[in-house]
C-alpha positions as CSV (number, residue, x, y, z in Angstrom):
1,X,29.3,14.1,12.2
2,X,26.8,17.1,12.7
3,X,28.5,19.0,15.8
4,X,26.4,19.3,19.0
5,X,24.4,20.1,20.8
6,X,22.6,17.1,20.4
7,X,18.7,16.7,21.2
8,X,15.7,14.1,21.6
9,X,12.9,16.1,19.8
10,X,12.1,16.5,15.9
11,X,14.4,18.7,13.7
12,X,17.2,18.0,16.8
13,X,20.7,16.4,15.4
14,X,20.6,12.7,17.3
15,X,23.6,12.3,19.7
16,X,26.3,9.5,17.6
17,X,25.0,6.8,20.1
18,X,27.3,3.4,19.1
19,X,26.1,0.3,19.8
20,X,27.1,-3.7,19.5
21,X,25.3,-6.4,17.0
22,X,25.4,-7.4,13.8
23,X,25.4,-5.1,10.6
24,X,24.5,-7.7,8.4
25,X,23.0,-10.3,10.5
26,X,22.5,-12.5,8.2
27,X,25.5,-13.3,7.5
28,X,27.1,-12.5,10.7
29,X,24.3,-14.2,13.3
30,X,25.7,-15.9,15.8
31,X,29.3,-14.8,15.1
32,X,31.5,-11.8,17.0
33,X,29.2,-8.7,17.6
34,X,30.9,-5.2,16.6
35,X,30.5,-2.0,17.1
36,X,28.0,0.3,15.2
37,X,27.9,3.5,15.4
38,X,25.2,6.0,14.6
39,X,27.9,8.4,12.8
40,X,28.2,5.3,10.5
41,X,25.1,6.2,8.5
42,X,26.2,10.0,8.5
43,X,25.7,11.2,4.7
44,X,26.0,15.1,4.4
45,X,26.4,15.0,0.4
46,X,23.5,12.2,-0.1
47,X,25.9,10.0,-2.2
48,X,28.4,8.9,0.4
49,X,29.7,5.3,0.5
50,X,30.9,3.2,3.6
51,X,34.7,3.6,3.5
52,X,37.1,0.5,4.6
53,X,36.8,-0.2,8.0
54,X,33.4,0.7,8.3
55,X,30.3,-2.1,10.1
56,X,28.8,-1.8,7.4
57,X,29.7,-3.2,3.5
58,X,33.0,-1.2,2.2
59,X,31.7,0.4,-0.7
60,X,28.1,-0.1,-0.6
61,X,26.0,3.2,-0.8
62,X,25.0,5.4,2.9
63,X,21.5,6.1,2.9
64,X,19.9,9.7,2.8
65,X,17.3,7.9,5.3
66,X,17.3,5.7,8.0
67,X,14.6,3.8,10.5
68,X,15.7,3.6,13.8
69,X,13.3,1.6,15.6
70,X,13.7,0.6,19.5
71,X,11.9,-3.2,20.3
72,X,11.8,-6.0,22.9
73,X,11.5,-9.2,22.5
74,X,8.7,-9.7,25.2
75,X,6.7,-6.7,23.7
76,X,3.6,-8.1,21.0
77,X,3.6,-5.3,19.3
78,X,7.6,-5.3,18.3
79,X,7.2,-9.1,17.3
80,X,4.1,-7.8,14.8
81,X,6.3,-5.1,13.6
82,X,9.3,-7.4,13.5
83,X,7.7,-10.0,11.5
84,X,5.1,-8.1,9.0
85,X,5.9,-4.5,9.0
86,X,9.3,-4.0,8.6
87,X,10.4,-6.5,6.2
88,X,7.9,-5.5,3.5
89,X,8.9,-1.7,4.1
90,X,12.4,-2.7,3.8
91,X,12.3,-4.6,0.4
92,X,10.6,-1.3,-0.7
93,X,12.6,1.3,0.6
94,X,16.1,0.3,0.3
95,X,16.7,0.8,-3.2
96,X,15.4,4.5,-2.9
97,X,17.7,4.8,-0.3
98,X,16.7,4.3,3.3
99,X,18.2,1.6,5.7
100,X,17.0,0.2,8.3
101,X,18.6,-0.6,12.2
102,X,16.6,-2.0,15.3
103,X,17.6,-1.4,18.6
104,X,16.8,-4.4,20.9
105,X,16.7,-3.3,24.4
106,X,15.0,-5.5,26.3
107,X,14.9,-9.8,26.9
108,X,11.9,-11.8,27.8
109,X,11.2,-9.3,30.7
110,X,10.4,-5.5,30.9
111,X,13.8,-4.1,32.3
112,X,16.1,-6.9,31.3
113,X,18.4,-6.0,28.8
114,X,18.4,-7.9,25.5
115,X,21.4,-10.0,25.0
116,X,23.5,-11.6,21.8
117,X,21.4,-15.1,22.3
118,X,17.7,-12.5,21.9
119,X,19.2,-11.2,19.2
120,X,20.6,-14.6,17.4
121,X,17.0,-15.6,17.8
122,X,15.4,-12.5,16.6
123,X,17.4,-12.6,13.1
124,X,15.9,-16.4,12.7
125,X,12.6,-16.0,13.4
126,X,12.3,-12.8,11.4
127,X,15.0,-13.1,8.8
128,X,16.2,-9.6,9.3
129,X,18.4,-8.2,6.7
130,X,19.3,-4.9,8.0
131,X,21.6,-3.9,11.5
132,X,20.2,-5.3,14.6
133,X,22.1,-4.2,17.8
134,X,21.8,-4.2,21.6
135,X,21.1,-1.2,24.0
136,X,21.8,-2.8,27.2
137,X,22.1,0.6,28.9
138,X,19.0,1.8,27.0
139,X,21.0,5.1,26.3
140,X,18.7,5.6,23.2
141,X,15.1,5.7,25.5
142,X,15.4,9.2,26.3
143,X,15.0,9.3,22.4
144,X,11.7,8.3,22.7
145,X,9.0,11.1,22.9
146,X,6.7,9.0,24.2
147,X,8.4,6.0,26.0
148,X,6.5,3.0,24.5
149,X,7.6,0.1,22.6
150,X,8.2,-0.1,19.9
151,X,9.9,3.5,19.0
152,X,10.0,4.5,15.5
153,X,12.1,7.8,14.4
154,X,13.1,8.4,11.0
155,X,16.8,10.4,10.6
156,X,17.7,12.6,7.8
157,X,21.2,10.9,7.4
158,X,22.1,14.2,5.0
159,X,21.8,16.5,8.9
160,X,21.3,13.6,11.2
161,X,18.2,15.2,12.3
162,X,15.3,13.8,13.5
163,X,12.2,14.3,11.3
164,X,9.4,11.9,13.1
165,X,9.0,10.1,15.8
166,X,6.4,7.6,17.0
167,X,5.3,4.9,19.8
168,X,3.9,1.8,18.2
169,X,4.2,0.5,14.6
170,X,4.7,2.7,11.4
171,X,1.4,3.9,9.8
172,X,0.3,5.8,6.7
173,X,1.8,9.4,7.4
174,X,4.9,7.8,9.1
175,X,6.0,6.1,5.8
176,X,4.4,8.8,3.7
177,X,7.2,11.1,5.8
178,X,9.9,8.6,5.3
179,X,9.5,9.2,1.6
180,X,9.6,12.6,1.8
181,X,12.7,12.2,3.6
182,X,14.1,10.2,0.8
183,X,13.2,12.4,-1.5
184,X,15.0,15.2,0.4
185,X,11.6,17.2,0.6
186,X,10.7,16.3,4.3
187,X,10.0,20.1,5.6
188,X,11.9,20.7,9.8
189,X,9.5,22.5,11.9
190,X,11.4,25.7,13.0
């Protein structure tokens, strides 16, 4: 992983924050929760592969982008997200190479942290495919430039950099910079 330091703001490397869920929840849902790791998704060359003992399937291809998006379950906006935006985006933009992984931090209530029955329910009514984890101790909100739910950042998995970060649901220029991330053309401000 990138050494330190680690920052919050765009072009800074994201501290390895590890979390506990599912990294393939649907097949996992409901069963033991494991650690994830940030550092899992690390991919300095661009064609790295998840090596045995990884979260996430042995052998499958790392991205060279990924979504990180914070939600709670009592937040309107996350369920709209949750349930339209993301799983189109997804279908679309794993094969070029981007993955997905939601962060739920919060339950039912502001400031009550989500737990393994929120997210059990969360991968059934929105038939998520990609990593879905808890941040009980909402380490990742000082990520958050704006602290708003949701939180969208896209990482640069090749640096582990921040390249965007937004409160509220993706738009135009956020996916348009997600691409260019893909395509490894996504321009750091200095």
């Amino acid at each position: 992983y990138p050494p330190g330091p680690y920052g919050y703001g765009i072009g800074s490397v994201i501290d390895p924050y590890e979390f506990v869920g599912y990294a393939q929840p649907e097949i996992e849902v409901a069963g033991p929760m494991r650690r994830i790791s940030l550092a899992e998704f690390y991919n300095p060359t661009g064609d790295g592969v998840y090596p045995p003992g990884s979260a996430m399937p042995e052998g499958a291809p790392k991205p060279v982008a990924l979504l990180l998006s914070m939600s709670a379950v009592w937040c309107p906006p996350c369920n709209y997200e949750a349930g339209t935006v993301l799983p189109s985006r997804y279908l679309s933009l794993k094969p070029q190479g981007a993955e997905f992984f939601v962060v739920l931090a919060d339950s039912l209530g502001q400031g009550v942290p989500a737990n393994q029955a929120n997210l059990d329910s969360w991968i059934d009514r929105y038939d998520v495919e990609y990593p879905l984890v808890l941040d009980p101790t909402y380490k990742l909100w000082p990520v958050a430039s704006q602290p708003a739910w949701p939180a969208n950042f896209i990482i640069d998995t090749r640096s582990m950099r921040i390249a965007k970060a937004i409160s509220g649901s993706p738009e135009g220029a956020f996916w348009t910079s997600m691409g260019q991330v893909i395509a490894g053309t996504f321009i750091f401000p200095e």
